[in-house]
N, C-alpha and C positions, 0 to 999 in steps of 0.2 A: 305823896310818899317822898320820902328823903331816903336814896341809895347810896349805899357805900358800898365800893368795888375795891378789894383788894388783886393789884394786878402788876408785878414787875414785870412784867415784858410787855406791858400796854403800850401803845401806839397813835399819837393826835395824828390829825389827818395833814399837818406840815410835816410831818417827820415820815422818815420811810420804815416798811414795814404793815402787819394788816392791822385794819385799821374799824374792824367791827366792833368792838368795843365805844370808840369812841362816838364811830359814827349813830349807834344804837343807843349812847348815853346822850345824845345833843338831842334825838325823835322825844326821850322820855322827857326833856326838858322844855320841848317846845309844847309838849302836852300839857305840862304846869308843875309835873315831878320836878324835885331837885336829887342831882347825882354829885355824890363824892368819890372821887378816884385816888385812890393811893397806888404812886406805881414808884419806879428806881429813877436814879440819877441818872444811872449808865443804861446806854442802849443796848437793847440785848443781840442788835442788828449787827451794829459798827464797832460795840465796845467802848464805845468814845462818853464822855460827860457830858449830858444837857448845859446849852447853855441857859442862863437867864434865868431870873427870881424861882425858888423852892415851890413857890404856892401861885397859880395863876388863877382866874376864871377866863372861860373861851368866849366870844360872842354869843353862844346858845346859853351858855350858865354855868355850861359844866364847871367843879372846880377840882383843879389836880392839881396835889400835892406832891415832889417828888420829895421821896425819902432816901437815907444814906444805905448804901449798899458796896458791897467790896468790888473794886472795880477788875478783879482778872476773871471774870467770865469767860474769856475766851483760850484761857491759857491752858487748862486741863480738868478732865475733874472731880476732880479732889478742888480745883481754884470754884468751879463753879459750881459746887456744894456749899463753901466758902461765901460764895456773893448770893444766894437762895438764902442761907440760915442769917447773914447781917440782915437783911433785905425782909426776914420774917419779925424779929426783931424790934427793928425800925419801925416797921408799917404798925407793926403794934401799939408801943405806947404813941406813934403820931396819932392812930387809931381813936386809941381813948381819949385823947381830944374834939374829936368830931360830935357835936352836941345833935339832939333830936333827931338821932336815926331809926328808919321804921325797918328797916332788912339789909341785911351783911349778904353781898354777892361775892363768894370766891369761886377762883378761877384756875385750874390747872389743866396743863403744868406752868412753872414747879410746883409739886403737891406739895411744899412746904407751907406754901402762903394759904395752904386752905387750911393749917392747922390758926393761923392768924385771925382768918378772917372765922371758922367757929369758934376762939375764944373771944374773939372781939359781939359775937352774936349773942354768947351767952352772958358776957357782961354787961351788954345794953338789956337783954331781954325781948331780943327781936329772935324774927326768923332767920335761916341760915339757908341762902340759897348756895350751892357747889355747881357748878360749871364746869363736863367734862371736855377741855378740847383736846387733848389726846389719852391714850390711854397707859398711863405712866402709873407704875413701873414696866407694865409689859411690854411697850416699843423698847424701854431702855433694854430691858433682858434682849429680845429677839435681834437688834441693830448688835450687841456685843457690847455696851458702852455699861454695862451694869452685872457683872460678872460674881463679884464676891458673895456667896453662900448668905452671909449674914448679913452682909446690906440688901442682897432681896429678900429675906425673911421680915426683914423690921420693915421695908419700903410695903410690900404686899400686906403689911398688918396694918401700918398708916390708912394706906390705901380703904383698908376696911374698914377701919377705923371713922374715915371722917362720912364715906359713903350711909354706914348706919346713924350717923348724925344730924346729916343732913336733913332742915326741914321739907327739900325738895333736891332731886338732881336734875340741872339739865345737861343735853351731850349735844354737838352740833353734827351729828352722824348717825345714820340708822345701824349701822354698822357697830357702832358702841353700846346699842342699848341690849343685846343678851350678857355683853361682859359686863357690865355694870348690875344690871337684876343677878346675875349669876354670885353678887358678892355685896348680897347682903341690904343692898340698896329697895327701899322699898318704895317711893315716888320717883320716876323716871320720864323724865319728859323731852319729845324731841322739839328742838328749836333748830334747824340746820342750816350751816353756813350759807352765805348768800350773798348779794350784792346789788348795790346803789345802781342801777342802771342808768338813772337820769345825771350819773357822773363823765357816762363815755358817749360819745359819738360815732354810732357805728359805720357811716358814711366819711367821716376825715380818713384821710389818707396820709397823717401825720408827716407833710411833706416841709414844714420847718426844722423836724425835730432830723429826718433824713437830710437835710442838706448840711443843717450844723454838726451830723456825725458821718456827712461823707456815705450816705446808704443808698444817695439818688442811684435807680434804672438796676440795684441790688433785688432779689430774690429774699428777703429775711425771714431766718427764724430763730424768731427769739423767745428765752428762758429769763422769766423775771420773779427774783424770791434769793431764797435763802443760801448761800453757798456752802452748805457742812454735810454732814458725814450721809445724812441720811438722804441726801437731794440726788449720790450718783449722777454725778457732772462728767464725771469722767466717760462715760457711754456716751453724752453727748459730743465731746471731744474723739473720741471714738470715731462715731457717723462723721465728725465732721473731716477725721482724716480718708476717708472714702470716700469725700464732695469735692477735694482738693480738684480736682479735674473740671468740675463746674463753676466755672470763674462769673457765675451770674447769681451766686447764693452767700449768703455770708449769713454766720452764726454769732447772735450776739448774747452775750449773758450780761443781764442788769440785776445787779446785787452784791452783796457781802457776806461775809462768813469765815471761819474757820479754815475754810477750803481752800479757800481764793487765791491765798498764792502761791501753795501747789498747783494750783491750776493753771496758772498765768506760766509756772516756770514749764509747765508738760507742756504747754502751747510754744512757747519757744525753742523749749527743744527739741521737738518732733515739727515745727516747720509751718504751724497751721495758722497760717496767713490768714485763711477764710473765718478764722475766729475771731470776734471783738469783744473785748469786757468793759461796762460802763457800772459808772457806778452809783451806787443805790440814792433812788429821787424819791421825796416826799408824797405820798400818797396820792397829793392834788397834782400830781405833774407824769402819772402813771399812763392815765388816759394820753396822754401825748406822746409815750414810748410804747405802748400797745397801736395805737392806730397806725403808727408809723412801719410795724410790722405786718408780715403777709400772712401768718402763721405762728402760734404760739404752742411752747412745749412745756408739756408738764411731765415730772418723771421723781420717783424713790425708789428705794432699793427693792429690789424684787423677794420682797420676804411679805410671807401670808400675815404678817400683822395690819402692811398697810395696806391690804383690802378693805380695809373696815373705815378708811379714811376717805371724808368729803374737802380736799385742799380748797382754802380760797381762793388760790389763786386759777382755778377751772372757774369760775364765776367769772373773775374779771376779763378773763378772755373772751368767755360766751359772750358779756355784755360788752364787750370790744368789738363784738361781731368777727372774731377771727376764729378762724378753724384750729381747734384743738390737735395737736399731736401727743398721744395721750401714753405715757410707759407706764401706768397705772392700773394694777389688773381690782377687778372685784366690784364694791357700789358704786364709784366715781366714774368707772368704767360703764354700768348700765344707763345712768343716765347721760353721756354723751351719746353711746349708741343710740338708746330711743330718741333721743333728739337729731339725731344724724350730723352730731355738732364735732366731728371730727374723726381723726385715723386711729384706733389701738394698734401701738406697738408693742409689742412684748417686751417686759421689764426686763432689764439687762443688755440686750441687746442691741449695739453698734450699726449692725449691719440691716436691719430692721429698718431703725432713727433714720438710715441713711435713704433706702429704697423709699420710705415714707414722704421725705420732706422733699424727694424727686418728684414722687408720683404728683405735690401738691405744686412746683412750681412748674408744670409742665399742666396742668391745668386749673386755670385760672377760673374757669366759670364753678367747679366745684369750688375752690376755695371761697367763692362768692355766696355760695348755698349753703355750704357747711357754715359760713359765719353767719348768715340769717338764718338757720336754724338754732342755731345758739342759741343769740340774742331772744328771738320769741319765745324759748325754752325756760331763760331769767325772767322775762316779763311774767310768765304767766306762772311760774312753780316757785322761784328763787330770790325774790323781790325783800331788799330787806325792810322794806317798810311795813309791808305785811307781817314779814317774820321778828319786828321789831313789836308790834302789837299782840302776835303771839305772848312772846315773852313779858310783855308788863300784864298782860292779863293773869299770868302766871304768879306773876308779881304781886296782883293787887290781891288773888286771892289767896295768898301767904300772910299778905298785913291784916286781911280783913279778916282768918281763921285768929291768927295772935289777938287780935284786936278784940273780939268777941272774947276769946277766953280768959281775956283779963277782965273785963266785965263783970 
């Protein structure tokens, strides 16, 4: 098969940011598939311009194309409406360049570029795989970032729009498949987020990465991902102003965003020393700011949309072997529970984050059980190599129904 993935906010495994996509397009490569990737210039991490040639191939094969997109993403949005529609655009006529493709994968959000990648499907005459990895427009409504009467009318018609198109939909969430059937969607397949486990080492004790950022004989917990509206960073600044007193913990945040330096400026003006911000490292260098932590925190805004949300970044910490601290209420939540892979704190709450990340540095032989539970939890359910074979099987019998039918 020859894949083509329409994906602006895709992520190679140098660059920071999650990085499934990529890593799932190198598996289908090594199997003998070729994959084409069209994603943006700008990162949708940092905002910043790739550097280096428009068109690469990786060592596995994959070949990415980066196409022109408006670069204020991060400015407002109305700008990042602006960098979605150049971005849909672009990827299009670069698109109809791409010769002997056997199935168009698109990918949302932004649900812009799925409108890309079904025209682009129906102009070769292949199949139209859609890819739900969140559930846009409804997070945007529920977070408050999607407010006007008429832009959710026309977004929620999209929405339906491409889902009844779709020669298949996948979602990487159990939690997404009644809202997706409930609209119109009629192949719904789960494939759920996961992770490389033979990327981390759940035995380092990342004690380079602790001495180059000054963390030696610290207590850490650290939040690694995205800094914007929907992450509620601020509850972890919260907890951490009611740690001040425990001068053996320090909070560290690795990443970028929108947020960030609001955050940075709340930290210095409320005093919160025990707070440190690094900033965001390339995928292959994750594993070595995870192991270097005792403990790892996941957390969104405590609104019932993201219940229904499997974060990757719970994966890389399982398979870090670090105990979850979890502000995550709903499915993400049941499987760290039955794995016993960490602490639920209630979303929103400061004072929770704080008793939590105590109860974990004050016992150390649970943080040791909590992160082997984890870990065996990714090995044995969450393995993307597995969930990588899920997915092309899905794949092949998409080319192999078209295939027949032209026949």
């Amino acid at each position: 098969m020859h894949i083509l993935l329409i994906h602006q906010a895709f992520a190679a495994l140098g660059e920071p940011g999650g990085t499934r996509h990529h890593e799932m397009a190198r598996r289908l490569c090594a199997e003998g598939h070729r994959v084409t990737i069209l994603t943006s210039q700008i990162s949708y991490l940092t905002g910043s311009k790739a550097e280096g040639p428009c068109r690469t191939t990786d060592d596995a094969g994959v070949v990415i194309h980066r196409t022109y997109a408006y670069g204020g993403y991060h400015r407002s949005f109305i700008h990042r409406v602006f960098s979605f529609l150049s971005f849909m655009f672009s990827s299009f006529f670069t698109g109809l360049r791409v010769k002997d493709v056997d199935l168009v994968w698109g990918t949302s959000p932004p649900i812009f570029q799925g409108v890309t990648a079904w025209l682009l499907a129906r102009c070769k005459r292949v199949p139209f795989l859609f890819e739900v990895r969140d559930l846009w427009p409804y997070f945007a409504i529920a977070v408050g970032v999607l407010k006007q009467p008429a832009l959710i009318r026309l977004s929620e018609w999209l929405e339906r729009f491409l889902y009844r198109r779709a020669d298949a939909i996948m979602v990487n969430s159990p939690g997404y498949l009644e809202h997706v059937r409930s609209r119109s969607a009629a192949s719904v397949h789960l494939v759920p987020n996961g992770v490389d486990p033979g990327m981390f080492d759940p035995d380092s004790k990342g004690e380079s990465f602790r001495e180059e950022h000054g963390l030696t004989g610290q207590f850490v917990a650290l939040y690694a991902g995205a800094h914007g509206m929907s992450n509620d960073l601020d509850v972890v600044l919260d907890a951490a102003q009611r740690l001040l007193q425990r001068g053996d913990i320090t909070i560290a945040l690795l990443g970028d965003g929108k947020e960030k330096q609001q955050l940075q400026e709340q930290v210095a003006r409320r005093g919160l020393t025990n707070v440190r911000f690094f900033d965001p490292v390339a995928k292959m260098r994750i594993p070595d700011a995870l192991a270097a932590a005792d403990a790892c925190i996941a957390i969104l805004k405590p609104i019932d949309a993201y219940k229904l949300t499997y974060p990757n970044k719970v994966f890389d910490y399982m398979a870090a072997g670090k105990p979850v601290l979890l502000a995550i209420d709903g499915v993400i939540r049941e499987v760290v529970e039955q794995a016993g892979a960490g602490i639920f704190v209630r979303p929103g709450d400061g004072e929770a984050m704080a008793k939590a990340i105590i109860a974990l540095a004050d016992d150390p032989t649970s943080c040791d059980s909590m992160g082997k539970a984890g870990r065996k939890c990714v090995l044995e359910r969450f393995d993307r190599k597995e969930l990588s074979h899920t997915m092309k099987v899905l794949m092949q019998a998409l080319v192999d129904t078209a295939t027949g039918d032209r026949m």
